[in-house]
N, C-alpha and C positions, 0 to 999 in steps of 0.2 A: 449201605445198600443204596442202588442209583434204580429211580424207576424209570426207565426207558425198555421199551417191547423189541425195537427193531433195532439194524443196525442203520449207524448214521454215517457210513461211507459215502450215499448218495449225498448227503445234507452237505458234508463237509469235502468232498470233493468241486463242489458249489463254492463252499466259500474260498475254499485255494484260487479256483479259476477266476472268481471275481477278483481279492485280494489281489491278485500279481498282476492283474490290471486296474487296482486301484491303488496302486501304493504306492501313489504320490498323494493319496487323500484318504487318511486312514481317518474316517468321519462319514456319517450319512448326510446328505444337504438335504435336507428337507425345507431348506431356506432359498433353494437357489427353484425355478420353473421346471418342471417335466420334460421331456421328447414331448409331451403331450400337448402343449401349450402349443396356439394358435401360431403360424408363419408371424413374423413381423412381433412377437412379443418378445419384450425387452428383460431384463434381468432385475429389473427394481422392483421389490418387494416393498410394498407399504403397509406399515403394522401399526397397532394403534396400543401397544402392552405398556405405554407411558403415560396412555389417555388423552396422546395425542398425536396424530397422524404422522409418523415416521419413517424415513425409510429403514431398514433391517442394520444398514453398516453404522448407522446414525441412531441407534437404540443400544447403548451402553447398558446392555440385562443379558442376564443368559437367557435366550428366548430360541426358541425353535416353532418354525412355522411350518405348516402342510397347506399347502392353497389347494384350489379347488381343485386344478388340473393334476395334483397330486393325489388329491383323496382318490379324483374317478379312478386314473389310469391305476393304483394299489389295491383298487377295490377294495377300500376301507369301508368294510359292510355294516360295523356293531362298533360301542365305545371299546371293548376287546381288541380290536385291530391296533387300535392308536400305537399302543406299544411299538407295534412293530416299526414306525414312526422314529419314536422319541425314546433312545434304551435309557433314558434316566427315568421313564414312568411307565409304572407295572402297575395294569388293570387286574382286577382279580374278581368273577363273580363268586357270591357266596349260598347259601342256602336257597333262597330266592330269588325271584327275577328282581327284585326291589333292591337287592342289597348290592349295588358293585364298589370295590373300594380304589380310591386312587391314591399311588404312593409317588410318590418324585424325591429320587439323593435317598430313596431307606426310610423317608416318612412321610407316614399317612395313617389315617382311620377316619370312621366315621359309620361305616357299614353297620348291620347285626343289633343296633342297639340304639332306639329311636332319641336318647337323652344325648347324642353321640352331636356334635358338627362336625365334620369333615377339616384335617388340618390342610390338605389341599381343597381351595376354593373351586369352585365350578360357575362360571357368566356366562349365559347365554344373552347374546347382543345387551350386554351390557346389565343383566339383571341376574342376581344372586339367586341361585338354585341350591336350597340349604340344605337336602336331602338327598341321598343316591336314590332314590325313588323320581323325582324330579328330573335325573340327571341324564339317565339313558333314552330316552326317546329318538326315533329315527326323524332326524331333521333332513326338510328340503332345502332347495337354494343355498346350501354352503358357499361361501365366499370362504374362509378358513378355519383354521384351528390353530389357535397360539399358546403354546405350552410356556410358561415364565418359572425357571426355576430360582429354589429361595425364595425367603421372606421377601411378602411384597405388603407390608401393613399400610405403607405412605400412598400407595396409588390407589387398594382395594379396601374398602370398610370395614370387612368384617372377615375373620377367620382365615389368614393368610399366608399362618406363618410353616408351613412348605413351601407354597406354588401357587400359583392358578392355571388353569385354564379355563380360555375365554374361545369360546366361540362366535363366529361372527356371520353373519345368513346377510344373503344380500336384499338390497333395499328396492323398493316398486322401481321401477323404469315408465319414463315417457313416451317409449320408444313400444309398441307392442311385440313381443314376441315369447317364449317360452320352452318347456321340453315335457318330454315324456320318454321314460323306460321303462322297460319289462327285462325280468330276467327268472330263470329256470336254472334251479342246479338239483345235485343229488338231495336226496330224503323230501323229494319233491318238494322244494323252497320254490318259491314264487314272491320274487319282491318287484312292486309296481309304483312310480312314482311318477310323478306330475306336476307340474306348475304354469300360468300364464301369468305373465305382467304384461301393463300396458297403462295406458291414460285414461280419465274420463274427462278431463277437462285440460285445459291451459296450468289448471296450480294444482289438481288431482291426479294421484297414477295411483294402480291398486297391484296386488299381486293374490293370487291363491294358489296355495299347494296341498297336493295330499301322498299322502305315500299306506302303504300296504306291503305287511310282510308273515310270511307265512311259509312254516319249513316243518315237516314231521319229525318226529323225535329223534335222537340216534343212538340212544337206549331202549334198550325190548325189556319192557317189564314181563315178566315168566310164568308170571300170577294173574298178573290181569289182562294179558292178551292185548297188550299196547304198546306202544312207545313213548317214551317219557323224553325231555329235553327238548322240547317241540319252541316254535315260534310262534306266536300268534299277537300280532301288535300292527298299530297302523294309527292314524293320524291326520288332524286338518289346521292349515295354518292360513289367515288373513292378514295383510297388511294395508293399510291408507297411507299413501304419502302428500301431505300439504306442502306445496312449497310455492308460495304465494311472490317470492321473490327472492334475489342472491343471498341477501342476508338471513331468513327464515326459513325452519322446513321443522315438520311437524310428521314424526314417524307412531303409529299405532299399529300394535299387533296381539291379534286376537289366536290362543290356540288353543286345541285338546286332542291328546293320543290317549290311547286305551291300550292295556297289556293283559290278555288273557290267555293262560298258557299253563303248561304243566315242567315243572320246573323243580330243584335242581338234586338229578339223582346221585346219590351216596355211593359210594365202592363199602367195602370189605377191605382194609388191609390187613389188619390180624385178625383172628375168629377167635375170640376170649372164651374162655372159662362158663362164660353165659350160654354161648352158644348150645352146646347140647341140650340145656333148659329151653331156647327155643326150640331145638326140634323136637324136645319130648313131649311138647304141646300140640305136634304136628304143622310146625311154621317151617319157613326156608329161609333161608339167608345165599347171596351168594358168596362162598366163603373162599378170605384167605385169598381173593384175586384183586390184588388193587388198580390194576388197567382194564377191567371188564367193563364193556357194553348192554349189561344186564343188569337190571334191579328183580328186587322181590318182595313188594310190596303190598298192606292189603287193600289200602285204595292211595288213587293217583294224586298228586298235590292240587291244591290250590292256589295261582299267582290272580290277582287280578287287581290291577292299579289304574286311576282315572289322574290322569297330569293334565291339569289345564292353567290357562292363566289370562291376563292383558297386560300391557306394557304401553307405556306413552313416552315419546324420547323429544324432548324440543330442543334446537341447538338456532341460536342467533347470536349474528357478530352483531357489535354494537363498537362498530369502531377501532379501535387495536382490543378490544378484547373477545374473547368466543365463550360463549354461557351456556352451560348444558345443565339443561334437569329431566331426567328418567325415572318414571313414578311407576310400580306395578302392585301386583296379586296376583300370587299364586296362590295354587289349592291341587291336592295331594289328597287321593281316596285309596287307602291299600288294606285288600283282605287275603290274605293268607292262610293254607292250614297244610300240615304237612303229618306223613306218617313216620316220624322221628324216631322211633323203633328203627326202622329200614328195614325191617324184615315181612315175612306175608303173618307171623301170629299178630293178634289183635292186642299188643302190649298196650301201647301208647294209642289211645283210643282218640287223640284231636289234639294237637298244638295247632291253635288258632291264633292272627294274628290282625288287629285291626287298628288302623292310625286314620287320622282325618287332620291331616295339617294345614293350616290357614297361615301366608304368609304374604307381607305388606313391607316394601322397600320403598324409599325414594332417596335422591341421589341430587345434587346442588352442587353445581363447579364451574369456576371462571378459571381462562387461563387467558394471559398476555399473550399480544405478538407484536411485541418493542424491538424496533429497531435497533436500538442499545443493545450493550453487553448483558441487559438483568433480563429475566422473565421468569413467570411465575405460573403455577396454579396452585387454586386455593378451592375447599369444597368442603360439604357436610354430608354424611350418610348415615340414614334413619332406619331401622331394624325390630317389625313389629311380629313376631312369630306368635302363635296356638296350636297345640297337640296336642289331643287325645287319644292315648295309646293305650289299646287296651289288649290283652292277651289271655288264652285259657290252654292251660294241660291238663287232660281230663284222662282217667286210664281207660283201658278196653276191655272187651270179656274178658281176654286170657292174663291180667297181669296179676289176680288174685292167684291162679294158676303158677305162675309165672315168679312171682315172691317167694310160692311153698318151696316150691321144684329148689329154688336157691338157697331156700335157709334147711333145708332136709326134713321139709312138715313142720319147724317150728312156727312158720309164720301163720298160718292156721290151726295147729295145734294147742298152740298157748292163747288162741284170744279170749278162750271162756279162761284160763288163769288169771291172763293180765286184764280181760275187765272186771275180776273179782278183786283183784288190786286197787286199782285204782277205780272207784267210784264216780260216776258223773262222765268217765266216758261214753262221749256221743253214740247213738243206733248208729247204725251200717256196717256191716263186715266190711272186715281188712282189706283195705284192696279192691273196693267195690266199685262196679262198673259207673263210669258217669261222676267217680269221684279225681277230686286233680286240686290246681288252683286256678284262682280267679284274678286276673288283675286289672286294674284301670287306673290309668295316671293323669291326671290335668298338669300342662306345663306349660311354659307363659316367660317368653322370652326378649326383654326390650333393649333395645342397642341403639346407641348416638355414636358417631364418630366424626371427628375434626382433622380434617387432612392437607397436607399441602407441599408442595415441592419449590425451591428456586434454583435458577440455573444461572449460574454468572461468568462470562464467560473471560476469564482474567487475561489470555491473552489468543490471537489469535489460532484456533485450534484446538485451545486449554480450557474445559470447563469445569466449575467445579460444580457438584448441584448438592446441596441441601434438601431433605424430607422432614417431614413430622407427623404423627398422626396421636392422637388423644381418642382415645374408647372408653365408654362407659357402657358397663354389658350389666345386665341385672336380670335375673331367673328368678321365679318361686316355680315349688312342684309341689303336688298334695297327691297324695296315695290313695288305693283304696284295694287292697291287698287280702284277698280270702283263702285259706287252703281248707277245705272240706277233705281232705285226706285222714282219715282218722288215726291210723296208726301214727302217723308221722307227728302224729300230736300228743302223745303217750309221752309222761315222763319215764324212762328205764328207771331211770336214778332212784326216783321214789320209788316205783315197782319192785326193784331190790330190797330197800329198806321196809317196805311194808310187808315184802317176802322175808323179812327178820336177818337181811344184808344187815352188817355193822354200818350203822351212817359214814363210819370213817374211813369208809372200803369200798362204800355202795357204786362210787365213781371208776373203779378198777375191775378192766372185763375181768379180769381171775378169779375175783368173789362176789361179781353181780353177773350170771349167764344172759341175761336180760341184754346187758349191751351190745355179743352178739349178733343181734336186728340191727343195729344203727345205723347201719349200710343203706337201709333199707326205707328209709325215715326219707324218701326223695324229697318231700314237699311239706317241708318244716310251717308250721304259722308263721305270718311277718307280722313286722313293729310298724305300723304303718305311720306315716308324716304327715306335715307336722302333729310333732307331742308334744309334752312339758320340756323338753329340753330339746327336742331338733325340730327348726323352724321354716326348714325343705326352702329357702332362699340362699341365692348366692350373691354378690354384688363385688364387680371386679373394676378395673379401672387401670390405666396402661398408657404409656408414652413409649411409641417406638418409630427410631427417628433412623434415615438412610444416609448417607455421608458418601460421597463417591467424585472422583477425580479420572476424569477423562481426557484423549488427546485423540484427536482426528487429525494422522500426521499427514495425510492428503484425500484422495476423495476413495482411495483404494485401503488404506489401513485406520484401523480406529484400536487405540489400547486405554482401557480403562481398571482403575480399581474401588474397589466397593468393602463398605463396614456398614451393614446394616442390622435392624432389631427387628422381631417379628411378636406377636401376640394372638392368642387365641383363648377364649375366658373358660370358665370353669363349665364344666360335662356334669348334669347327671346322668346316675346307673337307674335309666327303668328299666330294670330287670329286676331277676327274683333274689337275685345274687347281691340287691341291695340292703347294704346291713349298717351295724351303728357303727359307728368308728373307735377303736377300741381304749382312744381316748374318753369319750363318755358312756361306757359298757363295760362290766367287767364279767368275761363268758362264762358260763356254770348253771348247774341246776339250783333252783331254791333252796332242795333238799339236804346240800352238800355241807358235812362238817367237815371241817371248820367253815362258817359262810364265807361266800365271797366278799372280798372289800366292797367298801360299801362305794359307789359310783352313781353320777348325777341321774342316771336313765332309771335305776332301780329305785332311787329316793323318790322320783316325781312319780315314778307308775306303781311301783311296790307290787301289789298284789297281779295287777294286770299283763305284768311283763307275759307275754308269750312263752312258752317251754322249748326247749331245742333251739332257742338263739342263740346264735355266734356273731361274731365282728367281720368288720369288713371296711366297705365306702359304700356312702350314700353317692358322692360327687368326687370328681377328681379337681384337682386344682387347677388353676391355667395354665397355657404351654409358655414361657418364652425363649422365641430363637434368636437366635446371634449367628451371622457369618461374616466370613472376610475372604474375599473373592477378589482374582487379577482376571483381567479374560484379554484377548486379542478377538479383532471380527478383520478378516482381511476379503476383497474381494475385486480381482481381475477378467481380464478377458478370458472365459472357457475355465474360469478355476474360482473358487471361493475356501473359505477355512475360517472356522469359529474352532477358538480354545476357551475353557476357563478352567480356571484351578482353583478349588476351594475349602474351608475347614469352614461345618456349618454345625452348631449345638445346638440342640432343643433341651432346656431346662425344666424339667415337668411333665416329657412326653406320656401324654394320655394312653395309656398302655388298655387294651382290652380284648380280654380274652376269656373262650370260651369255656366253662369249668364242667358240662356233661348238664348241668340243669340250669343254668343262667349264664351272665358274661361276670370277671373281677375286672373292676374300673380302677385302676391306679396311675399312680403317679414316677416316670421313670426319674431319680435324681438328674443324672444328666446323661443323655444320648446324643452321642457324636458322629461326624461323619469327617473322614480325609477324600476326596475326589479330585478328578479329573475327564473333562468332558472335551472333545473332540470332532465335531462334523465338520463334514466338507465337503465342495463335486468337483467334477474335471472331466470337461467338455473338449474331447480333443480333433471334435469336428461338431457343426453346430447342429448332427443328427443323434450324436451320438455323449451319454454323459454315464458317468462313473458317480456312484454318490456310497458315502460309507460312514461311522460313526463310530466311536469308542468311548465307552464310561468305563473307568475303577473307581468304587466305592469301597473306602473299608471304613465300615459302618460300623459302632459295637454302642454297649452300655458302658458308660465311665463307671456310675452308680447307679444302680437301682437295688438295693441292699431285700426291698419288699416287692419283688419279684413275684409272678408266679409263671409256671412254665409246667410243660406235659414230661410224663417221667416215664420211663421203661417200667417192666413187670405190667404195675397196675394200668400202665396208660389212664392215667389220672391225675388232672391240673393239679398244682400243689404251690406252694409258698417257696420260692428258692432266691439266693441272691445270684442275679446277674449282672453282678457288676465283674467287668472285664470280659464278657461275653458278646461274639460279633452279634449282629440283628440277623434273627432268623429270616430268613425271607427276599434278600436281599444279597443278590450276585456282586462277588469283585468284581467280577469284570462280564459286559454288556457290549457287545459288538453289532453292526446292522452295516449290511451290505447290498447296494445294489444296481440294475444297470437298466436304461432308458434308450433304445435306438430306434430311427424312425426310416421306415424304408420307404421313399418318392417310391409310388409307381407313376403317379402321374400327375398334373396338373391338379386332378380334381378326388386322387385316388394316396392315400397312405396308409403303412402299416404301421402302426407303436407295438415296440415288443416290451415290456417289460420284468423284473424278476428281485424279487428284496431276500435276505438270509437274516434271520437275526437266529443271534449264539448267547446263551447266557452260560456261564462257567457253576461246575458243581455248587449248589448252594444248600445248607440245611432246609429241612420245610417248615420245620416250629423249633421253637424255643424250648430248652433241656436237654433230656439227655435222652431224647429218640434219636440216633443217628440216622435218617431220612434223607435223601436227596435227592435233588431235582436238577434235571441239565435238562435247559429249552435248545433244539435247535426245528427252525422254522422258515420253512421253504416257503415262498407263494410268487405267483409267477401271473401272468395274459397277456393275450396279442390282441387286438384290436386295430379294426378298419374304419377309416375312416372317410369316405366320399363328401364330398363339397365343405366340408367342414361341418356337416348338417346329420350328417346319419351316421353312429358308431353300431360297429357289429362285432362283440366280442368274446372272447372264450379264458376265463380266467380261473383258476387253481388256489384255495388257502391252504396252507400244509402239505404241502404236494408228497411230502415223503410219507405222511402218517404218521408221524414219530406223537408216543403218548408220554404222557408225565403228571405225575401227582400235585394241583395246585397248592392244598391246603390238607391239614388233617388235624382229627380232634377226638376226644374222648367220645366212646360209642355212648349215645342215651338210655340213660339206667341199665349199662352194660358193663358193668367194671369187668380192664382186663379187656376190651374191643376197643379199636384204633379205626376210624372211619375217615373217609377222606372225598375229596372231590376232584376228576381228571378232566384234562385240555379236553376240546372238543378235537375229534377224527377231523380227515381230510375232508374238503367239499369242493367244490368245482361247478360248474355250469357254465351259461350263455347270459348275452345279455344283447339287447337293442336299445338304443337311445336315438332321439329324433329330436333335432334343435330346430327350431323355426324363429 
């Protein structure tokens, strides 16, 4: 089944006409300047994704850049757009406005699960942003965005082993001047932004910006007379700049955005089994539509996140060398609550969600500029993280209701049975409102890293460069894990037995009716950490070194190849779904004849163990990558071409996925990828430029033998081996086309037209055996006017076609047998005015 609503004649009509005039550059250039770029500006891109000011032909990485005159004229509005960008990186939001995940080449996580780091990195002007919470904020003053695919452990400290990107916001000026836009589109968005730089003295310049963004929903909730997926966010950013002389300059930046907003509504793709239980309660669901612009909810979510931080960047030559140290703090306030039911009955009475993350980086690095054939950089990066993550699912009026309806009145029938069974069960009826679990995690993350690069350059044209980097990542986590949920705390197993079940049977639904219920047990008690045998610390340690051989056979072609290692330390699961490992746990009831073997968790706790425990993962392991990469970067007069070709392995991929009541954190044996990537432009008048792009990915599991994946019938995460299975999520093939012309009217008068297409080829949605699929194709288009160079006036389109698609989907919550999902956002379009001074 392809979930696509309209037909995409218009879309791909688009991409032919582009195509057959771009097909001398089957590649998007996002490397090469815009139609947009000022009269008089030149072709050299300077990027800094080596950590050291390069030009683009002269940075042996596969890097893709979007400069500023690219972001405006694409109207890159949200980190969502990026994609349309870079087809090797697919954004994805998720439940929250908090959660966006970034994948580059088929891998990523980090989203959904606060114990999570992100295997694609995210720098914002040079400071680690460890959080997707951290990481979407609408920034002003872009100077770019530099996408680095593959491991990048030798130039970036911590967590590197996909990609980075690095963003880079530009620096105060001496020179006074600044801008200001407004713009107005449909669901009445209103985004405002602003900035002035300028001097206060001879060695002080300062800068302020703010921005303002605000769009109505473009979901009608049906229940509550609103719209849901709304915007509400905005922001204020200061900089100081000292620079007392050539060699010195001292960068500070102060910021804080705030995100309050209602946020991120659910589809319906299958209507389960459950369903009628909801409407026998008198709830709604919208059913069975999974491209709907409708929820049905009984109250509206909660996003609200505080992102602030400071940052201090000092950089002095001292001679042939350049010495940079960047010191910051961040701080991350996110409260969440969402109606996880998705429906209007009152099931799931609050999944609350609350983090306060405190984060402290500094950063220490010399690099040469020797005349000789050697050069080096050498550096130290410091990593001092705290999170308090705390979470509640509590039920609502109707799930007591709600329980019966599903088990056919036993689940209220039998509680005067089963607490005559089992004695010492707790007051409160089954099901009772206000009842759920409770959780709270401290977690405390300290990281050193030792890094450095040489470049030698053996002859002329031929360099070789050598990396290294040495990590020492160390965690502890302490729990504090409550389920007040009474049933779910019910031994069956005894229950039978005490009901005169033969002990040796009492475990077998056939001759214990009691089991049943167990469906129904959502919110089992946890084991909480450390205990007598798990001591909720990890401590990891890792040498991952780059090795790469380049040639710059003139100023126009550079061909290099690359063997490099990546590293990312061990993850824990705070979540509910964190369990003992069935290494030290062996699963079963107390009750059970013949007992369970005997196992280290049951020896130390004996009588205490919790009822209704299962195995699982506390922590996943670490990731490490390996690739081996050829690339070409070629670039001439009106034409450019970057290739690379690569086989890139993640050993350990941190796999996590969502199970209907928590996330399973594991460990994928080995997850591979075979690609090839492709950009390029071709300018065949200097108004006028073609730019287009091509990725094939064939992504799969080598091994992951302890798999879990979403399964047909129940639609219910399950334990399966995917090894030999390609990666959900993730397109063969990834196309982006598009075309930049600028019409003179006059001296002081121009028009830029522009228009991009990205295509991604049928892809599964999840992993098992839902056959689901997803085909992106994405129109976005604007013309803007430009007078003196000072004033734009613009009319710009995203998704111009409409075309809708299912990003992600997942077991319905406490719905077994419902498949819930989350789709693209509809077309948007509006105006815009900008004023440079």
């Amino acid at each position: 089944m392809r979930l696509n609503d309209v037909s995409r004649h218009a879309a791909l009509r688009a991409l032919f006409l582009l195509g057959a005039t771009a097909i001398a550059s089957p590649a998007l250039a996002q490397n090469a300047p815009t139609a947009a770029a000022d009269e008089g500006e030149d072709d050299i891109i300077i990027v800094t994704a080596s950590k050291q000011a390069k030009t683009l032909i002269d940075t042996p990485i596969a890097v893709s850049v979007a400069s500023k005159a690219t972001l405006e004229v694409a109207q890159i509005r949200d980190a969502l757009d990026l994609q349309t960008l870079v087809p090797s990186l697919r954004v994805s939001q998720l439940q929250s406005s908090a959660n966006t995940n970034f994948i580059i080449r088929g891998f990523g996580n980090g989203a959904n699960n606060a114990g999570i780091e992100p295997s694609v990195g995210v720098f914002i002007d040079g400071v680690y942003r460890s959080r997707s919470a951290a990481q979407i904020g609408d920034l002003p003053s872009l100077e770019r965005v530099e996408v680095l695919r593959g491991p990048q452990s030798t130039l970036f400290g911590k967590n590197a082993s996909a990609g980075i990107i690095s963003v880079v916001t530009a620096e105060p000026k001496f020179d006074f001047g600044g801008a200001a836009e407004l713009s107005y589109g449909n669901y009445n968005a209103v985004v405002a932004r602003a900035e002035v730089t300028g001097p206060i003295s001879d060695t002080v310049a300062f800068s302020l910006a703010g921005n303002y963004n605000r769009r109505d929903g473009y979901v009608r909730n049906v229940t509550l007379n609103r719209d849901d997926n709304e915007r509400n966010r905005g922001g204020v950013r200061g900089q100081l700049l000292f620079k007392p002389s050539d060699d010195f300059k001292l960068r500070l930046i102060a910021d804080y955005d705030r995100i309050d907003e209602v946020c991120c509504s659910v589809v319906n793709i299958v209507d389960g089994p459950t369903g009628n239980a909801v409407r026998a309660l008198g709830g709604r669901l919208i059913s069975n539509q999974p491209l709907a612009l409708e929820s049905a909810t009984n109250f509206a979510s909660e996003n609200k996140i505080d992102n602030f931080g400071v940052s201090a960047q000092a950089d002095y030559k001292a001679g042939q060398f350049d010495l940079t140290f960047i010191g910051a703090y961040r701080g991350v306030r996110l409260n969440t609550n969402a109606d996880s039911d998705f429906t209007s009955a009152d099931i799931i009475g609050a999944n609350r969600g609350r983090n306060a993350i405190n984060t402290y980086t500094a950063e220490f690095r010399v690099a040469s500029k020797f005349d000789g054939p050697i050069n080096f950089l050498v550096g130290a990066f410091y990593f001092h993280e705290n999170i308090d993550a705390q979470a509640a699912l509590t039920f609502g009026r109707d799930f007591r209701g709600y329980a019966s309806a599903l088990s056919g009145g036993a689940y209220t029938n039998l509680e005067p049975t089963l607490r005559a069974l089992l004695p010492g069960t707790p007051a409160g009826a089954f099901g009772g409102q206000g009842q759920g679990r409770f959780e709270d995690y401290d977690y405390k993350n300290r990281a050193i890293s030792l890094f450095g690069t040489v470049d030698w350059e053996l002859a002329e044209g031929l360099t070789f460069t050598a990396g290294g980097n040495y990590t020492r990542d160390t965690k502890r986590v302490t729990t504090n894990v409550v389920s007040t949920d009474v049933f779910s705390g019910l031994d069956l197993v005894r229950a039978g037995v005490n009901a005169g079940v033969p002990a040796t049977v009492a475990a077998n639904p056939q001759f214990n009716p009691f089991l049943g219920l167990r469906a129904l047990q959502f919110l089992p008690p946890f084991l909480n950490f450390p205990n007598a045998v798990e001591d909720g610390r990890t401590s990891d340690s890792d040498f991952a070194y780059t090795l790469r051989l380049s040639y710059k056979m003139n100023e126009n072609l550079n061909l290099y190849a690359t063997h490099a290692t990546g590293f990312k330390a061990s993850s824990f699961n705070l979540s509910a779904d964190s369990r003992p490992f069935a290494s030290q746990f062996i699963p079963g009831s107390t009750a059970q004849v013949p007992a369970p073997a005997a196992s280290p968790i049951r020896t130390a706790l004996g009588a205490n163990l919790p009822v209704n425990l299962t195995t699982g993962s506390r922590f996943a392991n670490p990731e490490h990558a390996t690739v081996y990469e050829i690339g070409i970067k070629g670039q001439w007069e009106g034409f450019a071409v970057n290739i690379a070709a690569f086989r890139q392995i993640l050993n350990g991929f941190q796999s996590n996925v969502f199970s209907g009541t928590g996330f399973i954190l594991a460990n994928a044996d080995q997850q591979s990828v075979d690609g090839l990537e492709i950009d390029s432009s071709i300018s065949p008048t200097r108004d006028l430029r073609f730019t287009a792009s091509l990725t094939y990915l064939n992504a799969r599991f080598d091994r992951f033998p302890g798999g879990a994946a979403l399964v047909n019938g129940s639609f219910s995460t399950v334990p399966l081996d995917l090894s030999g299975q390609r990666v959900a999520g993730t397109p063969e093939y990834a196309a982006s086309l598009g075309i930049d012309y600028t019409a003179r009217l006059s001296d002081a008068a121009k028009l830029l037209f522009h228009a991009d297409y990205q295509h991604e080829s049928p892809t599964q949605i999840a992993q098992g055996t839902v056959a689901l699929k997803r085909t992106v194709d994405n129109l976005n288009t604007s013309v803007t006017l430009v007078l003196d160079n000072k004033i734009d006036i613009s009319l710009w389109a995203r998704n111009l076609t409409n075309q809708a698609w299912i990003t992600t989907i997942f077991p319905g919550v406490a719905q077994a047998g419902t498949l819930s999902g989350y789709r693209n956002q509809p077309r948007t379009f509006g105006g815009l005015v900008r004023w440079r001074f």
